[in-house]
C-alpha positions as CSV (number, residue, x, y, z in Angstrom):
1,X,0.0,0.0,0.0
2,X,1.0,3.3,-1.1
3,X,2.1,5.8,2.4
4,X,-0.6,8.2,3.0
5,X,-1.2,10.9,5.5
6,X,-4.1,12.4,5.5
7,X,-3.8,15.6,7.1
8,X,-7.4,17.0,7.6
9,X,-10.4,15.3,9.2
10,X,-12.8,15.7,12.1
11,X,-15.3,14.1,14.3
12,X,-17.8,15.7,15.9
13,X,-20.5,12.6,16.6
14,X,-20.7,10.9,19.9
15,X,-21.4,7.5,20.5
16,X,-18.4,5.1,21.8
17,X,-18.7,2.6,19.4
18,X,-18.9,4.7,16.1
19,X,-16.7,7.2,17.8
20,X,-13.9,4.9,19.1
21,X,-14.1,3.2,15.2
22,X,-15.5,5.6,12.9
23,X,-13.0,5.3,10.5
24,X,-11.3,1.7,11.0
25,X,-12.9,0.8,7.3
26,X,-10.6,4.4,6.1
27,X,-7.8,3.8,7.7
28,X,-7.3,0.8,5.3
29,X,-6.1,3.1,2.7
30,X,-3.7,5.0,4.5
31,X,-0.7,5.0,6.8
32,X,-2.3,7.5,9.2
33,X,-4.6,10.2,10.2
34,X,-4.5,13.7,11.4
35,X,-8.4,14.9,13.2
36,X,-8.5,18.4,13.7
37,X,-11.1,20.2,16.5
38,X,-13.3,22.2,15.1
39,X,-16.0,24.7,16.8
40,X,-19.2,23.5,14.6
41,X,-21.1,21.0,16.1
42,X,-19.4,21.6,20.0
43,X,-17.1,23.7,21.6
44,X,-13.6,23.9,21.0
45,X,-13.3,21.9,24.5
46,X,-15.9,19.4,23.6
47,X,-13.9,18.7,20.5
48,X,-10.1,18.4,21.5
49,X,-11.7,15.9,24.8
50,X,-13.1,13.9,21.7
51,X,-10.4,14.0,19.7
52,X,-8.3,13.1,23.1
53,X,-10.0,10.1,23.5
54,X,-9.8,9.0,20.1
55,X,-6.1,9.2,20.1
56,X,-6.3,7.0,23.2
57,X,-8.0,4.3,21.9
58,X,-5.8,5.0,18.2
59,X,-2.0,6.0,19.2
60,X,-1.3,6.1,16.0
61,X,-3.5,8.9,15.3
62,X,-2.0,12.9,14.8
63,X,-4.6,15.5,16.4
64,X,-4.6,19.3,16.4
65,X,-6.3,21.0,18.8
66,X,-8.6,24.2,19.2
67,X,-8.7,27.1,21.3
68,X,-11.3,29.0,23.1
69,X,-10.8,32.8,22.4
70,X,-11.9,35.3,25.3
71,X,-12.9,37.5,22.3
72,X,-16.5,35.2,22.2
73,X,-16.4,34.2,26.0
74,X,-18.1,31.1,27.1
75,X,-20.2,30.9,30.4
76,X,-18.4,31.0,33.7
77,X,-15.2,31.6,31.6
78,X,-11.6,31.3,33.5
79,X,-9.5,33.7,34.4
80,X,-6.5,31.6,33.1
81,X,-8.2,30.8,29.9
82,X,-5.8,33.0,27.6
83,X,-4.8,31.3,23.9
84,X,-1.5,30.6,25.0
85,X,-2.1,28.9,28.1
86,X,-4.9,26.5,26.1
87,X,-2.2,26.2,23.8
88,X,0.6,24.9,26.0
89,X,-2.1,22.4,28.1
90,X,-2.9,20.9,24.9
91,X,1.1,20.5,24.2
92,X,1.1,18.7,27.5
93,X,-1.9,16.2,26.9
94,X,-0.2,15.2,23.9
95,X,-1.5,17.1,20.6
96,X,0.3,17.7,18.0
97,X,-0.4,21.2,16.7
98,X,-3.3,23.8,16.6
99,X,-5.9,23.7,14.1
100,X,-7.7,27.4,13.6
101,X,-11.1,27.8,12.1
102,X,-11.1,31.8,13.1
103,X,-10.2,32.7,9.2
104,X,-13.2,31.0,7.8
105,X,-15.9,34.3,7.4
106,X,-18.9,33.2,9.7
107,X,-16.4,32.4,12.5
108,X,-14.2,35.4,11.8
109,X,-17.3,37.5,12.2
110,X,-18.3,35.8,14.9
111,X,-15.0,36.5,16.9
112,X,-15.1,40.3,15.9
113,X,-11.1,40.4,15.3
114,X,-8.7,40.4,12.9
115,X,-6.6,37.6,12.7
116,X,-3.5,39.0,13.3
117,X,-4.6,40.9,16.3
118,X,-2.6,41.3,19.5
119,X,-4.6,38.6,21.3
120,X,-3.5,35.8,18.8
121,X,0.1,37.3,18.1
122,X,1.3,36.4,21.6
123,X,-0.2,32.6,20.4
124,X,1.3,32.7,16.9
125,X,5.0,33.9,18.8
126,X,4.8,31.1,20.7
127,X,4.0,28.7,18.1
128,X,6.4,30.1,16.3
129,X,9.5,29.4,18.9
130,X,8.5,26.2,19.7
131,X,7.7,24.6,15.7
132,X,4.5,23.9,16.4
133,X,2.4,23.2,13.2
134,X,-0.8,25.3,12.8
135,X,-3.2,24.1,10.1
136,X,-5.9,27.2,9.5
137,X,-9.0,27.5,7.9
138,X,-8.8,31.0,6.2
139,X,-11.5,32.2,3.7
140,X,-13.7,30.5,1.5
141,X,-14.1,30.8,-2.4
142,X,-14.3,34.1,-3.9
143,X,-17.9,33.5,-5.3
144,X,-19.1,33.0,-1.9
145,X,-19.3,36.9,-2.0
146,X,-20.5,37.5,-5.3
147,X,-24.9,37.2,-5.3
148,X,-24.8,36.2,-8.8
149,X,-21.6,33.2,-8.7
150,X,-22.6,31.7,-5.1
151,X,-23.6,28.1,-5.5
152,X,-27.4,27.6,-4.0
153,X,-25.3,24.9,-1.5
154,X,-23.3,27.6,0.0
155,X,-25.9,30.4,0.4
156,X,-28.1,26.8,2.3
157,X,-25.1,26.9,4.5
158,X,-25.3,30.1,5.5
159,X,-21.7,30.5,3.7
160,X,-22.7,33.0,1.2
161,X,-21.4,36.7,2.3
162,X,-23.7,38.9,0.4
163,X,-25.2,41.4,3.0
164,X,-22.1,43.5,3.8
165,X,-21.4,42.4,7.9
166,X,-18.8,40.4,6.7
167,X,-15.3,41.1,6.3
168,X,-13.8,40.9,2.5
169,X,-12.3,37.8,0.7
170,X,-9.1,40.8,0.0
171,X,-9.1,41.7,4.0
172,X,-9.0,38.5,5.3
173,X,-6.5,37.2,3.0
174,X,-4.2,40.5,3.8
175,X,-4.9,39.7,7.5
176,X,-3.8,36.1,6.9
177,X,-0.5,37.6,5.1
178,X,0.0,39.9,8.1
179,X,0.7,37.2,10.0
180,X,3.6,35.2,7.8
181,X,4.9,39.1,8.1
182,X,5.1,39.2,11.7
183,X,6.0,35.3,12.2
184,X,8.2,34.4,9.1
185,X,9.3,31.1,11.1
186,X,5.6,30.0,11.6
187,X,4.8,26.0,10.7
188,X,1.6,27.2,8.8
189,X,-0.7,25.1,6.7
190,X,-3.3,27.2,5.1
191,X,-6.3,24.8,4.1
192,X,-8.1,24.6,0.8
193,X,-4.9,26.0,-1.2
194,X,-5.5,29.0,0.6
195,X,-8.2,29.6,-1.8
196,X,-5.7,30.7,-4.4
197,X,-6.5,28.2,-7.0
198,X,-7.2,31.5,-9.1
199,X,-4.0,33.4,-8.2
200,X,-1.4,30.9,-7.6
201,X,1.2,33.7,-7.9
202,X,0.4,34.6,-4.8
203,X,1.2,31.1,-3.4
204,X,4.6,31.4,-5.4
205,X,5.9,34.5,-3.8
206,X,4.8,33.3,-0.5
207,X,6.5,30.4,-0.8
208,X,9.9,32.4,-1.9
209,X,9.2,34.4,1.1
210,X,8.1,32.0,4.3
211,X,10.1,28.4,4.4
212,X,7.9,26.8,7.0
213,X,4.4,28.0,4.7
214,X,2.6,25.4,3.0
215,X,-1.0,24.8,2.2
216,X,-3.2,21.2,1.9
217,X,-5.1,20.1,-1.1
218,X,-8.1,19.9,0.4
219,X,-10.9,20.4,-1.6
220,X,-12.7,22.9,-2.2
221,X,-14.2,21.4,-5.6
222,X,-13.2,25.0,-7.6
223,X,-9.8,24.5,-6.8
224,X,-9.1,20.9,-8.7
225,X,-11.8,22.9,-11.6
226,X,-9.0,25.2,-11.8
227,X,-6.2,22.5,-11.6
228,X,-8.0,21.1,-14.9
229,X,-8.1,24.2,-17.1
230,X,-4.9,24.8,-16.7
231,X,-3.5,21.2,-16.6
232,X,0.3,22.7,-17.5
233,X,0.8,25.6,-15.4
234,X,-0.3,23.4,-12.5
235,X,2.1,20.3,-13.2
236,X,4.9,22.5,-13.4
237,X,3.6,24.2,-10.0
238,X,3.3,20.8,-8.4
239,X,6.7,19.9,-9.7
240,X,8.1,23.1,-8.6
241,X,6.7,23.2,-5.1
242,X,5.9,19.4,-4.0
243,X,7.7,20.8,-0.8
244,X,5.4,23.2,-0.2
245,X,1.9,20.6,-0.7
246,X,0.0,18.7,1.5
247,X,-2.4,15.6,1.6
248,X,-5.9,16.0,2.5
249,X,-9.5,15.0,2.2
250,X,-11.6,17.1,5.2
251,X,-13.7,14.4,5.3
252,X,-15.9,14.2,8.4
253,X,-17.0,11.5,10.8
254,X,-20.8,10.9,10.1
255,X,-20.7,12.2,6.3
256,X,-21.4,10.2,3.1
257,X,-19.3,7.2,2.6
258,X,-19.7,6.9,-1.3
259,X,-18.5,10.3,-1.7
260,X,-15.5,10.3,1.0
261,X,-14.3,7.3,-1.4
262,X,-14.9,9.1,-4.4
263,X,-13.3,12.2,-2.9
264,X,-10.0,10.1,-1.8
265,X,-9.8,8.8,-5.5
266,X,-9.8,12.1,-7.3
267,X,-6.8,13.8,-5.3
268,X,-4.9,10.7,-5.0
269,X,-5.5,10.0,-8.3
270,X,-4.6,13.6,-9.5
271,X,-1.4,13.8,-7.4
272,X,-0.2,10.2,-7.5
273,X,-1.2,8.8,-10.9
274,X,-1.6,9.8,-14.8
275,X,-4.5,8.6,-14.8
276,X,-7.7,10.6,-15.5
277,X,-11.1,11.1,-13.3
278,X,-14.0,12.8,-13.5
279,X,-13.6,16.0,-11.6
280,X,-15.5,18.2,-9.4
281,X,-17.5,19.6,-12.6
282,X,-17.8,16.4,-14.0
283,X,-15.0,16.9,-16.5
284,X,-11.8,15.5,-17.1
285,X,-9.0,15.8,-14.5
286,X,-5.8,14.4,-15.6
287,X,-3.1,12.9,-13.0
288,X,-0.2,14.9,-12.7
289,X,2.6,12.1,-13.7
290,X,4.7,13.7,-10.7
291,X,8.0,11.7,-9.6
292,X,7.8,9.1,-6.6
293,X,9.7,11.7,-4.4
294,X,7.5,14.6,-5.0
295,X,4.2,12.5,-5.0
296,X,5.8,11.1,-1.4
297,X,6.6,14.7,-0.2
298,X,2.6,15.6,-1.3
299,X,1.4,12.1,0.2
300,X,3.0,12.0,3.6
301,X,6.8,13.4,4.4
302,X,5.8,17.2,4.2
303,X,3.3,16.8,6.9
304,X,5.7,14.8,8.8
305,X,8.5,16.7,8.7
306,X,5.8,19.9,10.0
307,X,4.5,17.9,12.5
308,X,6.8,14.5,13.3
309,X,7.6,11.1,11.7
310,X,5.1,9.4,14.4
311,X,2.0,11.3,17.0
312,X,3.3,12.9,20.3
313,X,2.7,10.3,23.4
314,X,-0.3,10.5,25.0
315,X,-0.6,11.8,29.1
316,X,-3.6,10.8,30.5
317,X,-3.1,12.6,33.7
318,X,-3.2,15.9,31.6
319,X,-6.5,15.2,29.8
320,X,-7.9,14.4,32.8
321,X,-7.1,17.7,34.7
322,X,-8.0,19.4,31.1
323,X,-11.8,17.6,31.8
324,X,-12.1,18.8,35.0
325,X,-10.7,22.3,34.3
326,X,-13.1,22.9,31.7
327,X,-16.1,21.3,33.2
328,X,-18.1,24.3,33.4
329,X,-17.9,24.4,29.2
330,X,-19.5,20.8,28.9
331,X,-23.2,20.5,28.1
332,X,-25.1,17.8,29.9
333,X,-24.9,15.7,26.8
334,X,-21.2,16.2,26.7
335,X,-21.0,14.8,30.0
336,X,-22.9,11.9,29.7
337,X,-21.1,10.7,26.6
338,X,-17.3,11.2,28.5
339,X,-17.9,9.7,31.8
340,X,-17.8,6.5,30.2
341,X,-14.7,7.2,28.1
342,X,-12.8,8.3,31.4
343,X,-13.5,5.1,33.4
344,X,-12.4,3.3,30.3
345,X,-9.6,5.2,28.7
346,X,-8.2,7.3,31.8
């Protein structure tokens, strides 16, 4: 079997036995797995216990946690709740980087900051100095924006930014580039190709610019439409910056089987084969012939040498004192579903 990291998943359904196992039949296909926390269906707090556990029971299993920002406060929020002490307790439990959904436009008008404000520098300075990776969710497509190019399934999601309260595609991207200013040392994924797929030249200088910036290629269906039409630029750009590329899927935990297989067989295809699939508009998408060393560097070794050749140890202790810490943040539901976990995992 081909090595295969996939860098970008998440889980957000309780329920030991589908949680513990949800993707036993997935992990077939591939070496190993990174679940990120995300602030959609629970808390931050809710999530990273989650994907705690499911490290536990998996050790071979890469997870990046998520941070509670005083910026939205939560009820009965701690005093010693700042981003960089969150950050450093989830160091100690045993993650293995920080995944940030603040970029993405609902949550980055939800926070009511920009991204490279004070608050999150002192995180990003510390990330910096210590290698952590951070994967972040910044932006969405341009069209999103645009009332007469946003797809019906986007404006259904509430993703379509058409009434003027949110900030710009141009002001979060500068916000985003802000950042690489201020921390040119950062281990920084920027998901979905940074949303770029339209203006790789912006990924190019970056790139010339920031050794430890990458971004994954996780769809984001427009960005393999734009790989397509223009089939040459793009193999010379994966052939040029295979360094610089990462492996993906964002596939969740419950989500539709028959397309997270058909989704894992058009990038791998794409970036490992020369063979051709039926893309994300139904048209032709031709594999990219790369070399085995760049298709490895795509596949697997540019996440681990971001992140580490195996996942960080475990400490139960430290997850333990994390759940009781952050108690107060826990829904009933929450609760109920981790008091069996502890008395089985901890």
């Amino acid at each position: 079997m081909r090595k295969i990291i996939d860098s970008h998943l998440h889980i957000s359904k309780w329920g030991e036995d589908d949680f513990i196992s949800c993707f036993d039949k997935y992990r077939e296909k591939v070496h190993s797995i990174n679940i990120c926390a995300i602030p959609f269906k629970q808390s931050n707090v809710c999530n990273n216990i989650m994907v705690g556990f499911y490290k536990l029971a998996n050790p071979d299993t890469y997870i990046h946690g998520g941070i509670e920002l005083i910026e939205v406060p939560i009820d009965n929020m701690l005093e010693d709740m700042d981003a960089v002490t969150q950050y450093r307790e989830l160091m100690e439990i045993g993650f293995d980087g920080i995944k940030m959904l603040e970029g993405k436009p609902t949550e980055h008008k939800r926070i009511g900051k920009n991204l490279n404000h004070p608050s999150l520098n002192s995180l990003y300075r510390e990330m910096e100095r210590d290698g952590t990776h951070l994967l972040m969710h910044v932006n969405d497509p341009d069209e999103f924006w645009d009332p007469d190019r946003a797809p019906d399934w986007a404006v259904k999601n509430g993703w379509a930014y058409l009434d003027g309260t949110y900030s710009s595609f141009e002001e979060i991207r500068e916000q985003t580039i802000k950042i690489l200013k201020d921390h040119p040392n950062l281990s920084i994924t920027l998901a979905h190709f940074f949303f770029c797929s339209k203006e790789p030249k912006i990924l190019e200088e970056l790139f010339s610019l920031y050794p430890n910036f990458c971004v994954d290629l996780t769809p984001g269906g427009e960005m393999y439409v734009e790989f397509e039409k223009n089939y040459s630029y793009y193999k010379d750009f994966f052939n040029r910056y295979s360094d610089r590329l990462i492996f993906g899927t964002d596939r969740s935990y419950m989500g539709d089987e028959e397309y997270a297989s058909w989704l894992f067989n058009v990038v791998t295809t794409f970036i490992g084969t020369d063979k051709t699939v039926k893309s994300f508009d139904n048209k032709e998408l031709k594999g990219l012939s790369l070399t085995q060393d760049k298709i490895d560097n795509i596949l697997f070794a540019n996440f681990e040498r971001r992140v580490g050749s195996s996942p960080k140890l475990m400490c139960k202790e430290k997850l333990r004192s994390y759940i009781e810490k952050y108690n107060f943040a826990l829904t009933e539901e929450d609760k109920k579903n981790i008091e069996p976990l502890i008395k089985k995992y901890l």
